[in-house]
Legacy VTK file of the C-alpha trace (Angstrom):
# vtk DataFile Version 3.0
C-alpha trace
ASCII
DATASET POLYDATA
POINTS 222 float
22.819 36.791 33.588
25.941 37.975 31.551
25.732 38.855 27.918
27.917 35.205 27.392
25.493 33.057 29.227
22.445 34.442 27.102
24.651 33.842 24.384
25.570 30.047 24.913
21.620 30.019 25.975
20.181 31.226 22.923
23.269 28.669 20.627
22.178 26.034 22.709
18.589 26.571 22.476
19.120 26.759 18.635
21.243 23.678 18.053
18.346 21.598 20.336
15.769 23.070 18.268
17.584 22.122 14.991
18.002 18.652 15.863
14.571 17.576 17.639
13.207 19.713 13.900
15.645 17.635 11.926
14.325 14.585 13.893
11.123 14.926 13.493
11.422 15.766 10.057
12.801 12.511 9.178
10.366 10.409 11.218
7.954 12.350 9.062
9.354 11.318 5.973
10.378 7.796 6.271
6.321 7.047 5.941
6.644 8.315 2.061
10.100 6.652 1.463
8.772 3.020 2.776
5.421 3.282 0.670
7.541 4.259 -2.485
10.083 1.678 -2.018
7.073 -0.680 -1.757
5.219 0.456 -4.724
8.783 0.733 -6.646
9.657 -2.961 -5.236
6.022 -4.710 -5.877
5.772 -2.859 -9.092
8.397 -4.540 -10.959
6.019 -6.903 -13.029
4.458 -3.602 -14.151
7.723 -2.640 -15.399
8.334 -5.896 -17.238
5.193 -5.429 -18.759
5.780 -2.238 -20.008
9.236 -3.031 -21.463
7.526 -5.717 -23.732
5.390 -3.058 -25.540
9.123 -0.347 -25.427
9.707 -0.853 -29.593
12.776 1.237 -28.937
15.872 -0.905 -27.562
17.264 2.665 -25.931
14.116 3.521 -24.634
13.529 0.025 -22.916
17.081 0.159 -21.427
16.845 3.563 -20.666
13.698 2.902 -18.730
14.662 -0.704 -16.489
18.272 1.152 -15.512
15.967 3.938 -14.167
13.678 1.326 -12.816
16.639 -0.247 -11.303
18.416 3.380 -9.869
15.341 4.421 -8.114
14.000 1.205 -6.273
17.926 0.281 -4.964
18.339 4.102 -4.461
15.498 4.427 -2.543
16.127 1.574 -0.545
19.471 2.618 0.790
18.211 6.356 1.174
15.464 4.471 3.596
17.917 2.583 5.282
20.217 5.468 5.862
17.703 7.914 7.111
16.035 4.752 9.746
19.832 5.054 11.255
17.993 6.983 14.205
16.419 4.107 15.274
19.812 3.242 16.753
20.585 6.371 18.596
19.788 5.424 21.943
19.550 9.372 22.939
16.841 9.434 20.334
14.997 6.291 20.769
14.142 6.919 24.559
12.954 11.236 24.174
11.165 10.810 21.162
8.132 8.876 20.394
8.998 6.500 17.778
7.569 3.302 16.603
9.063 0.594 19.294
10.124 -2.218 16.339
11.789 0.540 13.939
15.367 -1.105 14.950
13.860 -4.000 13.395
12.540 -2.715 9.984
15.843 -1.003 9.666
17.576 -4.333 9.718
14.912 -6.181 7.562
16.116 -3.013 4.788
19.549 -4.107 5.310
18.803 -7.664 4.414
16.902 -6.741 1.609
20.487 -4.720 0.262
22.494 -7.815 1.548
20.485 -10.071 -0.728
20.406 -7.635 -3.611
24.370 -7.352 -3.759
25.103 -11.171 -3.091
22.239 -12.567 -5.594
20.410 -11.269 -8.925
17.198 -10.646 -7.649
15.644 -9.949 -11.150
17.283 -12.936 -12.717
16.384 -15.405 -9.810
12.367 -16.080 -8.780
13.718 -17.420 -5.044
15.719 -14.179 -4.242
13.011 -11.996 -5.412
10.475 -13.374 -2.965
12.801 -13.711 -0.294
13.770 -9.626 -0.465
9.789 -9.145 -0.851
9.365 -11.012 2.193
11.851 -9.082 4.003
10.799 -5.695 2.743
6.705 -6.489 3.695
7.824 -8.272 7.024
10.143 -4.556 7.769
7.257 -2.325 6.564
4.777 -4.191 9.187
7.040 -3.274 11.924
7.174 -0.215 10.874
3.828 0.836 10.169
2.489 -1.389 12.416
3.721 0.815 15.550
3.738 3.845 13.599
0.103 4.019 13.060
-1.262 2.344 15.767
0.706 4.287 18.281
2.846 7.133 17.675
-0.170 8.508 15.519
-3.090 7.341 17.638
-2.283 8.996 20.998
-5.180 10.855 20.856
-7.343 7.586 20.784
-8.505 6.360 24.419
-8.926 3.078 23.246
-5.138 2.265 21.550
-3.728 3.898 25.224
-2.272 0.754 26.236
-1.324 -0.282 22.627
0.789 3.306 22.155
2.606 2.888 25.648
3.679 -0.800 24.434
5.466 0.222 21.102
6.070 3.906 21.583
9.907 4.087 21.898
9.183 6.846 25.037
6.602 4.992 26.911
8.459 1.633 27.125
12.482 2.976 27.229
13.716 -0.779 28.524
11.906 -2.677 25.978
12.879 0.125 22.917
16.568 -0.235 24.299
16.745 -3.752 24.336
15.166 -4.006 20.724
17.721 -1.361 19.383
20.834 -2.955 20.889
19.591 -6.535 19.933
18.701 -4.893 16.118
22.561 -2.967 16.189
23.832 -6.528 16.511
22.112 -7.878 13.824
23.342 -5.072 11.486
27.016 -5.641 13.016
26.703 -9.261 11.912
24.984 -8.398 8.347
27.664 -5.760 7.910
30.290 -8.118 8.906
29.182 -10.903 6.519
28.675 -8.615 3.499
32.350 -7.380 4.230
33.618 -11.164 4.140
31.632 -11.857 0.983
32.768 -8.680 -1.016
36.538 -10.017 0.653
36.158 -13.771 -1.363
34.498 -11.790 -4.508
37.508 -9.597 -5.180
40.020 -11.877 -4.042
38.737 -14.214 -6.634
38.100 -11.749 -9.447
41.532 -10.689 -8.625
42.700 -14.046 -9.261
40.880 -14.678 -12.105
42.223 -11.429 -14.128
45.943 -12.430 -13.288
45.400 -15.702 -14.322
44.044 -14.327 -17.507
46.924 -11.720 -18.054
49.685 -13.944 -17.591
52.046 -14.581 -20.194
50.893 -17.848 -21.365
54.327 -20.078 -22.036
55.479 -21.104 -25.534
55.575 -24.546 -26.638
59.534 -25.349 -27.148
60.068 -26.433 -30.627
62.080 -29.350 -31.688
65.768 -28.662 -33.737
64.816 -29.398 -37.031
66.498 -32.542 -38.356
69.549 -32.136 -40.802
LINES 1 223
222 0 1 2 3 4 5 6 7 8 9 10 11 12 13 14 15 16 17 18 19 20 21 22 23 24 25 26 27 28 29 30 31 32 33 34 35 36 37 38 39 40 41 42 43 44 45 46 47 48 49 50 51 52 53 54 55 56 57 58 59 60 61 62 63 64 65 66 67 68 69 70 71 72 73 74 75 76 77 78 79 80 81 82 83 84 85 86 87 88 89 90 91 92 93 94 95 96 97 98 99 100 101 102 103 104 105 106 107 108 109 110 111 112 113 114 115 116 117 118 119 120 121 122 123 124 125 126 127 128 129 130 131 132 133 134 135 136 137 138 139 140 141 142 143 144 145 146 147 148 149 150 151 152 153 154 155 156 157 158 159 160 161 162 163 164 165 166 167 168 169 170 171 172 173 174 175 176 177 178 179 180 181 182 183 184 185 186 187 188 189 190 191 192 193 194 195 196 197 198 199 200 201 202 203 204 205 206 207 208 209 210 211 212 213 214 215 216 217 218 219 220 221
């Protein structure tokens, strides 16, 4: 071999490394981001509770708009980082839980609801995002720990083949591109909704900030 071929051999051996590490480091991850986004999410009457005994008005803010920055936060970091469920490279080499398409787009829901209703103001929004987020952490650990993590076990064999992305590539496939629509249509209807929301607030600020006319007065009789 020439010194350039051992070259691009050892760069590409490198860059595959890097990304089947950087892979596997985020399927080993997402576990600990979807338990703290439930704690953080089914917590929130723990929170409330707490704020009652705050004396301190600061403190109590301080503490509900870090409340607030962490369980959103975390959210969107756990929606971001389940992306790879939708690389289709990804989904059918590495073994990955089968219906992780589908908790990615119960997380988007859960954002989609959060940015179109007050979840912490309105009882019927709040269960409806807690419903979403326990339906998408069933799918996910569901698969995750009854499959991908129990290859080992004889008697979950046919189990892991059914909802490990690797074993069943047709079925994973077909789950991703049906789950990529969804998020195209979510994505779609946030845009139109943050569309009617500005156009409107738009409105309503010109309205406000135009020069209101002046009531003629009559001559004054002589």
């Amino acid at each position: 071999m020439k010194p350039d071929d051992v070259s691009n051999a050892i760069t590409q051996a490198l860059i595959q490394g890097g990304a089947q590490w950087m892979v596997s480091t985020i399927v080993a991850f997402l576990p600990v981001l979807w338990t703290m986004t439930l704690m953080l999410h089914l917590g929130r009457p723990y929170v409330l509770r707490t704020l009652r005994h705050c004396g301190l008005r600061l403190g109590a803010d301080i503490w509900w708009m870090s409340y607030l920055l962490m369980r959103d936060g975390l959210i969107l970091i756990t929606f971001g980082l389940s992306w790879i469920f939708f690389q289709p490279n990804i989904v059918a080499n590495s073994a990955l839980p089968i219906t992780g398409p589908l908790a990615a787009l119960s997380l988007l829901l859960v954002l989609a609801v959060k940015l179109v209703r007050r979840i912490d103001d309105d009882v019927q929004a709040y269960r409806l995002a807690t419903v979403l987020l326990v339906v998408g952490a069933t799918l996910y650990y569901g698969p995750l720990v009854f499959a991908v993590e129990a290859a080992s076990q004889g008697y979950l064999a046919g189990f892991g083949q059914l909802f490990t992305s690797s074993s069943n590539v047709t079925t994973a496939l077909t789950i991703m591109w049906i789950s990529l629509v969804g998020v195209g249509l979510v994505a779609v209807w946030l845009f139109v909704q943050a569309w009617i929301r500005a156009t409107r607030s738009m409105a309503k600020r010109m309205a406000a900030q135009s020069p209101r006319s002046m009531p003629s007065k009559e001559p004054a009789a002589i």
